[in-house]
C-alpha positions in Angstrom: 107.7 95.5 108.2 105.0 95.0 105.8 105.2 93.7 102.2 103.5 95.5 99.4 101.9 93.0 97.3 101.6 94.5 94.0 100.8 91.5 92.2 97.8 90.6 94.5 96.4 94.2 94.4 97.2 94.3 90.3 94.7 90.9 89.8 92.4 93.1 92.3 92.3 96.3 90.3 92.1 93.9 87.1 88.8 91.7 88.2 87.4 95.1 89.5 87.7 96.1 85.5 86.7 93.3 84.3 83.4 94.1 86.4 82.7 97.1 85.0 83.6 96.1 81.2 80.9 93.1 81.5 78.5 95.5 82.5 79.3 97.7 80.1 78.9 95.1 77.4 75.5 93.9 79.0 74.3 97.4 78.2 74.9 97.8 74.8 78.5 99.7 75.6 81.8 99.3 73.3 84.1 96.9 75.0 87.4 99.1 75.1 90.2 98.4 72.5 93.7 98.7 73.3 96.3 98.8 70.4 100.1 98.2 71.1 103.2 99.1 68.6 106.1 97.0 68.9 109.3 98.0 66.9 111.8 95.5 67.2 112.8 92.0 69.7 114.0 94.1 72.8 113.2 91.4 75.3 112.4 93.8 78.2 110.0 95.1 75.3 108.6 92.0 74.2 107.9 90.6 77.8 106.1 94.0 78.9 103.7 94.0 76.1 102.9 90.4 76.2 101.7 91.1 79.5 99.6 94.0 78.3 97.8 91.7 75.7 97.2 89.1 78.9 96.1 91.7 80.7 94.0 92.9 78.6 92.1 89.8 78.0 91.0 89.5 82.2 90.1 92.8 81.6 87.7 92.5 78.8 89.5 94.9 76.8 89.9 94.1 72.6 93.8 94.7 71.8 95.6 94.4 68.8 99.5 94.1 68.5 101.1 96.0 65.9 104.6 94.7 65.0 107.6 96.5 62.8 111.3 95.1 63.0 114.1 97.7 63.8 114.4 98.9 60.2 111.0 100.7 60.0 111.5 104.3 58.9 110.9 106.9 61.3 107.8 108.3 58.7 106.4 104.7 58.5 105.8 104.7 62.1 104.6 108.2 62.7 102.2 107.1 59.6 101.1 104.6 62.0 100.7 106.2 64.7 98.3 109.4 62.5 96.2 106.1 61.2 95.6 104.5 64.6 94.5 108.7 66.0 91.7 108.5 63.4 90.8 104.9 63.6 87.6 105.3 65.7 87.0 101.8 67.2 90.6 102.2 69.4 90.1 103.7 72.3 93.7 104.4 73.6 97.0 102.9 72.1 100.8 102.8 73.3 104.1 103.3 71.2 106.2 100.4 73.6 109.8 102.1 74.5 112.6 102.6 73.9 112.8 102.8 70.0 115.6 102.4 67.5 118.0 105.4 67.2 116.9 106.6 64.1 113.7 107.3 65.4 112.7 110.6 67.6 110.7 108.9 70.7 109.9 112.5 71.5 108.5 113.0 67.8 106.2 109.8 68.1 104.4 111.1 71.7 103.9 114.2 70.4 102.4 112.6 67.7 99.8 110.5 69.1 96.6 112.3 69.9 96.0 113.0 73.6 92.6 111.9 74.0 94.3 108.3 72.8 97.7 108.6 75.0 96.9 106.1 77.5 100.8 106.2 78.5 100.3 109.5 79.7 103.8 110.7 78.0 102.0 113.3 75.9 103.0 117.0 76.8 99.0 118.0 76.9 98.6 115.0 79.7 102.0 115.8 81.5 100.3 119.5 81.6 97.4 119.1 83.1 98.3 116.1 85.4 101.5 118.9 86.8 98.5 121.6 87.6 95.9 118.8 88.3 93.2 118.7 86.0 91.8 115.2 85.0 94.4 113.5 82.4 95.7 109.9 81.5 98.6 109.7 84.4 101.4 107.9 83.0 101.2 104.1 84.4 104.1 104.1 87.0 103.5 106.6 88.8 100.0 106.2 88.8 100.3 102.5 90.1 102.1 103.3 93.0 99.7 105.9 93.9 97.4 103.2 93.8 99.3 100.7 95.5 100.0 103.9 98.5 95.9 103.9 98.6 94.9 100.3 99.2 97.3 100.3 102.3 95.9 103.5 103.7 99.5 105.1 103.8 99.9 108.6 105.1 101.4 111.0 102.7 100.4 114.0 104.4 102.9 116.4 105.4 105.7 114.0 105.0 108.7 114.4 104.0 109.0 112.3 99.9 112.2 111.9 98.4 112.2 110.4 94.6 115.6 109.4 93.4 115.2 109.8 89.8 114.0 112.7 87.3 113.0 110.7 84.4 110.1 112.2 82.3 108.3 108.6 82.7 109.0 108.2 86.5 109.9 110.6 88.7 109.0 113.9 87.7 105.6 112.8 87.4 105.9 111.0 90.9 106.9 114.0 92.6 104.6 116.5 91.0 102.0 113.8 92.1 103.4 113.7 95.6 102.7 117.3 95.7 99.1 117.5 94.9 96.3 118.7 96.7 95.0 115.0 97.3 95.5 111.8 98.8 97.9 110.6 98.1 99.5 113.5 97.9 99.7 117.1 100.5 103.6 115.5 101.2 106.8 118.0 100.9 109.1 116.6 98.1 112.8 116.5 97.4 114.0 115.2 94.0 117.5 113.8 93.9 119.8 112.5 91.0 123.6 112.5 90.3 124.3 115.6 90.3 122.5 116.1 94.2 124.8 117.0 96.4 124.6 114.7 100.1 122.1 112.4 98.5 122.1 109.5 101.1 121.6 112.2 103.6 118.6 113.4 102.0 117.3 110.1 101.5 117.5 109.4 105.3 115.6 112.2 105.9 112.7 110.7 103.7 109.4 109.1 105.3 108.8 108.0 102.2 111.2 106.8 99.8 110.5 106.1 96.0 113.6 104.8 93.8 113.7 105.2 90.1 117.6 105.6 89.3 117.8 101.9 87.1 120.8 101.2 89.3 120.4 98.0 90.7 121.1 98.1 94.8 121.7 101.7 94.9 119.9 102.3 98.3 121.3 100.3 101.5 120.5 100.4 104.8 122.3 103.3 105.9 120.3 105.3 103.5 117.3 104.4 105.1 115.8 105.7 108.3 113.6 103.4 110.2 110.0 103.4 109.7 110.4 104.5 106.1 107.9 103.6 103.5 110.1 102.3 100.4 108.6 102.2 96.5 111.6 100.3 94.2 110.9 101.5 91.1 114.0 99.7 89.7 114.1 96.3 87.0 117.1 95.8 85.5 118.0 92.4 84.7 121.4 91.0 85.8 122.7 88.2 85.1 121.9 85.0 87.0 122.8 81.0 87.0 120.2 80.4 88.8 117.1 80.6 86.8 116.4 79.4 83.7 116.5 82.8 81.7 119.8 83.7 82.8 119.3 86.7 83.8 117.1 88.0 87.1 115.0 91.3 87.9 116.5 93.5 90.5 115.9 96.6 92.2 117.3 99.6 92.8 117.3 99.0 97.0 119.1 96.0 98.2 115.9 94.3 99.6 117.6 92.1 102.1 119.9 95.1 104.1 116.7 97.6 103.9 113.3 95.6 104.5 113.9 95.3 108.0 114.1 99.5 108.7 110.8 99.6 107.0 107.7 100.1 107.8 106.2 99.0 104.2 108.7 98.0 101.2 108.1 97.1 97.9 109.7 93.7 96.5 111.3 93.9 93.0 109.8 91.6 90.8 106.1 91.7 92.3 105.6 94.8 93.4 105.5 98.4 91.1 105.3 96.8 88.0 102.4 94.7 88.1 100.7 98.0 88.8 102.1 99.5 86.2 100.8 97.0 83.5 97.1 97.6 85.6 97.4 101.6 85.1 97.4 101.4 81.6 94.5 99.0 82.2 92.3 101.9 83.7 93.9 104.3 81.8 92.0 102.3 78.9 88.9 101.7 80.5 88.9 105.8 81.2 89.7 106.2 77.4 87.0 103.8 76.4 84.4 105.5 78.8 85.3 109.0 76.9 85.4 109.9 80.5 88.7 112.2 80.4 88.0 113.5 77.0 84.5 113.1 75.9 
């Protein structure tokens, strides 16, 4: 069993930016600027886009937080969001989810110019990424692609099962899985509730990607050996024994499945460093007019 290290691969990808902003710099270039709306003291939220900021000074990149508290008006923020499409020096920006109630998440991505989407949530990115033309890939998905590359694992003609069909996670993933590339060429099954047999069809699965949010979901028995396994999963539990009181956990009980695999991902440490680093290049592809010129 080897360990996926997606914190070690994350500062990797990072210092490997930061290379290519310097010289960008050096030669007259604009250093990319990343902008970041925050609605709202979600922790979850608050922690993620601190870690973008961070991130985004290794990489080089300007950012700029916006802040609203949970009252802002659904019009305020798409006003925003118009101002920031127009403002030329930012390069790409990101609306953090989830949002206040009284506000239409769907109506803010489809608000936000494409060409500036560095999430990868907008419907003219989720086009072109499902029939492969180039596109901002939303950051998940993209990191574990990523992550599937630097350990030269073989997706093609597998059999990939994603458990989870969420617009962010894993309908993306499996369209991805299906592609013409590597990584990529493998034969995909989606599962969620309503799949009938599901630990059957996960058993079946040389590679395994969960992204249900349901902490533990996949044990052993679910897992054949050799499997490649990608825990998408962080939902905090509680715990006494750190100082936050709560814990991040996946949605595979590490301890039970680790030894079946062949490579497994550990939950924190593993997918979501990546994630915060896909945005990253997402950014430096924005900033490099590279996608859209």
């Amino acid at each position: 069993m080897e360990l996926i290290d997606g914190k070690a691969i994350a500062e990797a990808v990072k210092q490997e930016i930061a290379a290519e902003v310097a010289g960008i710099v050096a030669r007259g270039g604009k250093r990319p600027h990343l902008a970041a709306i925050l609605v709202g003291h979600d922790g979850g939220s608050e922690t993620y886009v601190a870690a973008k900021v961070k991130a985004c000074e290794v990489c080089g990149f300007k950012s700029t937080l916006i802040r609203y508290e949970n009252d802002v008006t659904e019009e305020e923020l798409l006003d925003r969001v118009r101002q920031l499409n127009e403002d030329e020096d930012i390069d790409g920006f990101i609306v953090q989810l989830p949002l206040p109630r009284h506000i239409s998440e769907q109506k803010v991505i489809e608000t936000i110019d494409h060409r500036k989407d560095v999430d990868g949530f907008h419907p003219i990115n989720v086009g072109r990424m499902s029939i492969g033309l180039p596109c901002y890939v939303s950051a998940t998905p993209n990191g574990i692609l990523e992550l599937i590359k630097r350990y030269h694992i073989e997706t093609t003609g597998k059999k990939c099962v994603v458990l989870g069909r969420s617009n962010i996670v894993g309908k993306p993933m499996a369209m991805l899985m299906m592609q013409k590339a590597y990584p990529g060429d493998a034969t995909v099954t989606v599962c969620h509730s309503r799949s009938r047999d599901l630990a059957k069809e996960c058993r079946e699965a040389d590679i395994l990607i969960a992204a249900l949010g349901q902490p533990h979901f996949v044990k052993a028995d679910m897992v054949k050996e050799g499997a490649v396994v990608i825990d998408v999963g962080t939902t905090r539990v509680p715990s006494d024994k750190t100082k936050s009181g709560f814990k991040l956990t996946g949605d595979v009980l590490f301890e039970e499945v680790a030894p079946k695999c062949s490579y497994i991902t550990p939950v924190p440490g593993g997918v979501g460093p990546m994630t915060i680093v896909s945005l990253m290049k997402n950014t430096l592809l924005a900033g490099k007019k590279e996608i859209y010129p």
